[in-house]
PLY file of the C-alpha trace (Angstrom):
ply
format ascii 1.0
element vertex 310
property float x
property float y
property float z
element edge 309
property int vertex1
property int vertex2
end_header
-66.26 -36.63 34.80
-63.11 -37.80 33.39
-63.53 -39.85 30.54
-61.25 -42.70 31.19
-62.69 -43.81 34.72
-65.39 -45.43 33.98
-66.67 -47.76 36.84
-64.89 -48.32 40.10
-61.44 -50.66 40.51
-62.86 -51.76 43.78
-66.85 -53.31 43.68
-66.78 -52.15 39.53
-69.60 -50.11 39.87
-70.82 -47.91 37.19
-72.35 -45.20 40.22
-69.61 -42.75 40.40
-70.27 -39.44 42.02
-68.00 -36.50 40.50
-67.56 -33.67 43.65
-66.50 -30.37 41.61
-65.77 -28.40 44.56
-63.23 -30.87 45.98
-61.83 -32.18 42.63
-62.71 -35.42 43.89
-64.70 -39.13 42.45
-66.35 -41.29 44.82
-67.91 -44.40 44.30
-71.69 -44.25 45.56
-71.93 -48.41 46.09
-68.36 -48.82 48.00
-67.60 -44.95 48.84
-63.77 -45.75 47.62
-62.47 -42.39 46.64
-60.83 -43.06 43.13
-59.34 -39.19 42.20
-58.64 -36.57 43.91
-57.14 -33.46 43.76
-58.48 -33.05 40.23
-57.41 -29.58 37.89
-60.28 -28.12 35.94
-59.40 -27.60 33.00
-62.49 -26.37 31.57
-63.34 -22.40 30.34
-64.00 -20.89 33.36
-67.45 -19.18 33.84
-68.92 -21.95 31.94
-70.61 -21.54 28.56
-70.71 -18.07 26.28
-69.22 -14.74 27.69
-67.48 -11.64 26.26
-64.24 -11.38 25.14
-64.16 -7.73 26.38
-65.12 -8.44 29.60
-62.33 -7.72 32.02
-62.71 -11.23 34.10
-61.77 -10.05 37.96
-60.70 -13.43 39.18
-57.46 -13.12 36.46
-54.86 -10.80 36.33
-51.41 -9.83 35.04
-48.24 -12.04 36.71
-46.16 -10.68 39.30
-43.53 -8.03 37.39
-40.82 -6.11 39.71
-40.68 -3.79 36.99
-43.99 -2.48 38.38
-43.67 -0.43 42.02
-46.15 -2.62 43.58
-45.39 -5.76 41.69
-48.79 -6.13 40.38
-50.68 -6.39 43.83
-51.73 -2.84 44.13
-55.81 -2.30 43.51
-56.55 1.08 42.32
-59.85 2.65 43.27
-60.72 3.10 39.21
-59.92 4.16 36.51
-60.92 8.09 35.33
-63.29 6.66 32.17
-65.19 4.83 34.61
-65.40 6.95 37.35
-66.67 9.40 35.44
-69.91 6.51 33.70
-71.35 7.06 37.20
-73.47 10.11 38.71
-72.17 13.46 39.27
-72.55 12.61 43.63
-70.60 9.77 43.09
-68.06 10.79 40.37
-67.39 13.23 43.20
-66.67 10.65 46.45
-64.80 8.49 44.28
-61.86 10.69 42.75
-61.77 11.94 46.48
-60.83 8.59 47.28
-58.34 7.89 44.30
-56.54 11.45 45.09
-56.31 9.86 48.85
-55.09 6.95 47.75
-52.45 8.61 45.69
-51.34 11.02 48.93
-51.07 8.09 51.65
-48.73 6.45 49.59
-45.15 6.35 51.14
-41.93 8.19 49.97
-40.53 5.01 48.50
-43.54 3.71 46.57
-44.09 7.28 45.12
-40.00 7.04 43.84
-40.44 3.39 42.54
-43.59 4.41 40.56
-41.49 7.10 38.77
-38.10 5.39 38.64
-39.95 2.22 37.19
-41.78 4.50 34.36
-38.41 5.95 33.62
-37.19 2.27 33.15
-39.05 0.81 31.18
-39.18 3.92 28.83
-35.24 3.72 28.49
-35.14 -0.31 28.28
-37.84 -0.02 25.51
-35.39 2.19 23.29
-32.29 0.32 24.01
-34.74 -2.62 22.91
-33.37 -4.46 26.28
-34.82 -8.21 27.14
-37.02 -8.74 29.90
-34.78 -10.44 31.53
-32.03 -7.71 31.96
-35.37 -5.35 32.96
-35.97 -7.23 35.88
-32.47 -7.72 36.90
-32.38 -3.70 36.27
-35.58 -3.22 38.31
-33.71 -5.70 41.40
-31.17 -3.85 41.75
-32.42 -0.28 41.39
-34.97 -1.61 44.68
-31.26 -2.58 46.71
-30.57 0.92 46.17
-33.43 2.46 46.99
-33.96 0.09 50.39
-30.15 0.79 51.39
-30.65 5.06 50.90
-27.89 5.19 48.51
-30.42 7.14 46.04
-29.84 10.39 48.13
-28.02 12.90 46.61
-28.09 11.45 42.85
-30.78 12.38 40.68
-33.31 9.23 39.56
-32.15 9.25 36.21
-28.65 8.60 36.75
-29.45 5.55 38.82
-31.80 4.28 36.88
-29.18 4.43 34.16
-27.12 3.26 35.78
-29.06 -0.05 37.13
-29.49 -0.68 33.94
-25.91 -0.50 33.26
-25.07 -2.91 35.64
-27.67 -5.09 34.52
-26.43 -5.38 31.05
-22.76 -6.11 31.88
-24.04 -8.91 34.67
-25.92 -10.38 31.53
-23.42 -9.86 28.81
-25.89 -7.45 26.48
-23.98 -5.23 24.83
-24.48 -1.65 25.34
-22.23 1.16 25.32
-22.24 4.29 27.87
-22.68 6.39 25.33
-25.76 4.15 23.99
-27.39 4.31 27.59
-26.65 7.87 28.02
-28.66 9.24 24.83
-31.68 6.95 26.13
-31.47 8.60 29.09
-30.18 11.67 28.36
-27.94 11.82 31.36
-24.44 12.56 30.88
-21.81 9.60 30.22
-19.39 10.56 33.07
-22.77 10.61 35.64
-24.16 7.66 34.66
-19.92 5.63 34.99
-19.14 7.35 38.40
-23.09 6.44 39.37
-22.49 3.11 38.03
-18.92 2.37 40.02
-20.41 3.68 43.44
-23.38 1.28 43.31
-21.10 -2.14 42.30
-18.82 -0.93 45.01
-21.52 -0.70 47.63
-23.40 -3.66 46.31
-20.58 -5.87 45.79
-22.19 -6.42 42.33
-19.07 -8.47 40.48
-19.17 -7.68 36.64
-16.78 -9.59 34.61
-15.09 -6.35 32.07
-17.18 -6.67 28.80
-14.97 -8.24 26.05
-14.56 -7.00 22.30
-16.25 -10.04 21.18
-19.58 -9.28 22.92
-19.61 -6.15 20.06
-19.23 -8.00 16.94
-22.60 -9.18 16.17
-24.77 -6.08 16.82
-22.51 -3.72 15.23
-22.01 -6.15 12.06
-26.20 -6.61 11.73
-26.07 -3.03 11.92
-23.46 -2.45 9.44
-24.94 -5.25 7.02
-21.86 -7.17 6.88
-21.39 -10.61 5.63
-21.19 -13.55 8.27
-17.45 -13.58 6.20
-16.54 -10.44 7.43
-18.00 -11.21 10.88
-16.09 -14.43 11.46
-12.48 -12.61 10.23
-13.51 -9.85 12.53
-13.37 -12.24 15.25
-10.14 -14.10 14.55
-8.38 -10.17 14.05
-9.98 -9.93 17.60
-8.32 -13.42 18.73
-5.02 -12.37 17.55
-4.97 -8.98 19.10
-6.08 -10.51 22.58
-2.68 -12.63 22.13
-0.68 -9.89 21.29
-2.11 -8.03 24.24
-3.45 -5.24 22.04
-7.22 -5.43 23.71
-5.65 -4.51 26.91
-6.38 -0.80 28.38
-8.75 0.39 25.58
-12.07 0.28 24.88
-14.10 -2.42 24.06
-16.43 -1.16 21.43
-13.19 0.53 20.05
-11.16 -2.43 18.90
-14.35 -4.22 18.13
-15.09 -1.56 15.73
-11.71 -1.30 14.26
-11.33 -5.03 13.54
-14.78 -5.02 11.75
-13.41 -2.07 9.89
-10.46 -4.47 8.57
-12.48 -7.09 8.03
-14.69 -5.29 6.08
-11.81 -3.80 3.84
-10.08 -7.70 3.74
-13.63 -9.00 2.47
-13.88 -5.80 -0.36
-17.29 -4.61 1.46
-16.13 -1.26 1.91
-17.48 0.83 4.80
-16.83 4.11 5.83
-15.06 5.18 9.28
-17.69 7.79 9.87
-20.38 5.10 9.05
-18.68 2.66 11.61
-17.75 5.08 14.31
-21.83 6.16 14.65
-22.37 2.62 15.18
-20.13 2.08 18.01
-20.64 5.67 19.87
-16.96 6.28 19.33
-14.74 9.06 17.04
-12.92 8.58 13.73
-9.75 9.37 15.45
-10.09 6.53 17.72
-11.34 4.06 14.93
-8.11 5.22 12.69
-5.55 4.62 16.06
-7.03 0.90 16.31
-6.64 0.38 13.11
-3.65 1.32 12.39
-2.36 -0.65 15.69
-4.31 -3.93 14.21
-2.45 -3.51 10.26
0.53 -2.82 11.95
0.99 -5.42 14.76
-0.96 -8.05 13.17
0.74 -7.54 9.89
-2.25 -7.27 8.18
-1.13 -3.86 5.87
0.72 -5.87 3.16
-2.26 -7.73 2.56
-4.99 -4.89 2.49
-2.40 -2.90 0.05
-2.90 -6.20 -2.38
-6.73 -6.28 -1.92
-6.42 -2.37 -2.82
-4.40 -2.80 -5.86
-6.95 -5.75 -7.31
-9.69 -3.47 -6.90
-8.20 -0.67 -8.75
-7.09 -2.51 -11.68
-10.65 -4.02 -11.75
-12.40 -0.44 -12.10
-9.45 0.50 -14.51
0 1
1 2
2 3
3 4
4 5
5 6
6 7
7 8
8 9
9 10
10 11
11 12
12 13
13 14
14 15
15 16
16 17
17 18
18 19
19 20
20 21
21 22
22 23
23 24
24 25
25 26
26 27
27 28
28 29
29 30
30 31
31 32
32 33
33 34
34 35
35 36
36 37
37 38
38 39
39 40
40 41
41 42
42 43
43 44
44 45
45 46
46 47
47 48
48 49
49 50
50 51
51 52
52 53
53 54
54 55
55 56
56 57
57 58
58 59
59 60
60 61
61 62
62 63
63 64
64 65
65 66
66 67
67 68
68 69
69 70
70 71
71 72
72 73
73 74
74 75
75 76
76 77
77 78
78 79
79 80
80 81
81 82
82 83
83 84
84 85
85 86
86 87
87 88
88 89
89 90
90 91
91 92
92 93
93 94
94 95
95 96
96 97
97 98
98 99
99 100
100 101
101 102
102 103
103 104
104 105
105 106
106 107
107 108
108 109
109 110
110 111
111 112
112 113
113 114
114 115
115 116
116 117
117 118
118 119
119 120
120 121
121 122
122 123
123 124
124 125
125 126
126 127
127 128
128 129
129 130
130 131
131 132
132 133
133 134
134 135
135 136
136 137
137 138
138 139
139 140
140 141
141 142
142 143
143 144
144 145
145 146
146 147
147 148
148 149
149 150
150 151
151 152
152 153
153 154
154 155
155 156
156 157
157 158
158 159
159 160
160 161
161 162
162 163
163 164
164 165
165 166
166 167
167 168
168 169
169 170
170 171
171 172
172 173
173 174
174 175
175 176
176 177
177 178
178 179
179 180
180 181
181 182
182 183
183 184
184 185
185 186
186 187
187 188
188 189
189 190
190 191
191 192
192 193
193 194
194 195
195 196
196 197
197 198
198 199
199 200
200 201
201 202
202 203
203 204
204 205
205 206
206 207
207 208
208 209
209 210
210 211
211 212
212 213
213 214
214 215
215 216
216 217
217 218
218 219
219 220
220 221
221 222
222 223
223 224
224 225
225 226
226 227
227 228
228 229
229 230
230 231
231 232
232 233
233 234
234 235
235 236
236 237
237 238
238 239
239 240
240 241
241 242
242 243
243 244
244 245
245 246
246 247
247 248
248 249
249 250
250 251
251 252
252 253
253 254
254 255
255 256
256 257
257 258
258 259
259 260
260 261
261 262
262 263
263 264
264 265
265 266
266 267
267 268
268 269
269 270
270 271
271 272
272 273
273 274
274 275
275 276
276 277
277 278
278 279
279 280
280 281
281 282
282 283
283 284
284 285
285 286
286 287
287 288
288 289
289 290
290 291
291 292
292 293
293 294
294 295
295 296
296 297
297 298
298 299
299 300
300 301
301 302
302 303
303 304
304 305
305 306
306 307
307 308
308 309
C-alpha cells in the first residue's frame, strides 16, 4: 500500500483494502475508491531470482534495424535444442528449418540487407540515429521494387549515404565505399536514383561539416581548427567552395592552418584522412594562399622557423 494514504479523506477510516490486480484502494467502511490506476513499481516476480534467467515477459524495444522489428519468435535456439532428447532434437530443427523456408522474399532480403547494415554502420562508427534513418529508407526501397537490378550492397550503401547527408554526419564516398567494399561510382549513381525516386531532399554537405573529424584525427590544436574555419569563411565569400569537393577544401584549409599555427603536417598524412590525392590537396591550396593572400604570410612563418633551427 502506498505509504502516504493512510486512512480515508471521506469517513477517515484506517480499513483500506489495496486491490493489486486493478491498481486500485478502496475504503472497506465507506467503499470510496481513493487511487486508482496505480503503477507497480516493485521487482517483478517478487522476492530472490537469477540474474541469468532470461525473464519471458521482457524483451528488447522495437529496432527497424532488425527485419522483423523485434516481434519475430524463433522456435529456439541450436544450444537448446540440442539439451533435449535425440526424438525431439529431431521435430524441433524440422520446425526451425520450416520456419526459415515459409518466410517471404522480402523478409529473407531485409534479414540480410539489415546484417550488412549494421556491419558497415559499426565500422563507420555511425549513431543510432542515422542507423535507423538508414534502415527507413532502405524498407521504402525495398516496398517500392526499386532494389531490382542493383546488388544489396550498393543500396545498402547507399541508404546509408543518404542517411548521413539528411543528418549532417560527415562521411565521404570513398569512406562508405571501403566499409562496404562497393565501388564509389556504384554506390553515387545508386545513391542519386534513390533521392530522385524518393524525393529524399539533401541539403549539399558543406566544408565546415569536415573540420572537426579530420582535425581530431589529425591531432590539431582547437587554434588551428578555429583558423581553419575562418580560411573556410573567406573562401565561401570569394566563391572558391563552389564546384569542388567538400572534403577537398576542408582538407586544404586545415593544411594552411596547420602550417599558419607551425604544427606541421604532411600532405600525404592529410590526404589519407580525407580519402582524397596529394594533387588535389596541393590545387586547393595553392587556390586558398593565392586568393586569400595568405602566401606572404606563410613565407614569414617559414623564415622564423628556419632561423630558429639555425
Amino acid at each position: 500500500m502506498s505509504d502516504y494514504i493512510k486512512r480515508c479523506p471521506e469517513c477517515e477510516s484506517i480499513h483500506l483494502t489495496h486491490d493489486e490486480q486493478r491498481g486500485e484502494i478502496i475504503c472497506n467502511e465507506c467503499g470510496l475508491l481513493i487511487e486508482e490506476k496505480m503503477v507497480d513499481t516493485g521487482q517483478e516476480g517478487g522476492g530472490q531470482f537469477d540474474k541469468n534467467e532470461k525473464k519471458g515477459r521482457g524483451g528488447a524495444p522495437l529496432s527497424i534495424q532488425k527485419f522483423d522489428k523485434g516481434l519475430t519468435t524463433n522456435v529456439g535456439e541450436i544450444s537448446d535444442i540440442y539439451k533435449l532428447e535425440s526424438g525431439q532434437t529431431r521435430k524441433f530443427l524440422r520446425l526451425k528449418k520450416w520456419q526459415e523456408r515459409v518466410s517471404t522474399s522480402i523478409e529473407r532480403n531485409l534479414r540480410l540487407a539489415m546484417a550488412e547494415l549494421r556491419r558497415v554502420a559499426s565500422f563507420l562508427n555511425l549513431p543510432s540515429v542515422v542507423r535507423d534513418e538508414s534502415a527507413r529508407v532502405y524498407n521504402f526501397v525495398l516496398q517500392r521494387g526499386l532494389v531490382r537490378g542493383r546488388s544489396m550492397e550498393s543500396v545498402i550503401a547507399a541508404c546509408i549515404y543518404a542517411a548521413c547527408r539528411s543528418y549532417n554526419i560527415p562521411r565521404t564516398l570513398d569512406e562508405i565505399a571501403t566499409a562496404s567494399d562497393v565501388p564509389r561510382k556504384e554506390i553515387g549513381r545508386t545513391y542519386r536514383f534513390i533521392i530522385r525516386k524518393l524525393g529524399i531532399k539533401v541539403k549539399p554537405s558543406s566544408p565546415k561539416d569536415y573540420i572537426s573529424r579530420f582535425s581530431s584525427i589529425l591531432h590539431l590544436s582547437p587554434k588551428a581548427q578555429n583558423e581553419a574555419l575562418r580560411i573556410l569563411k573567406k573562401a565561401d565569400v570569394s566563391e572558391l567552395t563552389s564546384g569542388r569537393g567538400p572534403a577537398g577544401i576542408a582538407a586544404a584549409a586545415l593544411y594552411v592552418a596547420a602550417l599558419l599555427n607551425s604544427e606541421k603536417k604532411t600532405q600525404r598524412e592529410v590526404a589519407d584522412v580525407a580519402g582524397i590525392t596529394e594533387v588535389t590537396i596541393r590545387n586547393r591550396y595553392k587556390e586558398l594562399i593565392e586568393k586569400l593572400e595568405i602566401e606572404d604570410k606563410l613565407k614569414e612563418i617559414e623564415a622564423k622557423g628556419k632561423a630558429k633551427t639555425s
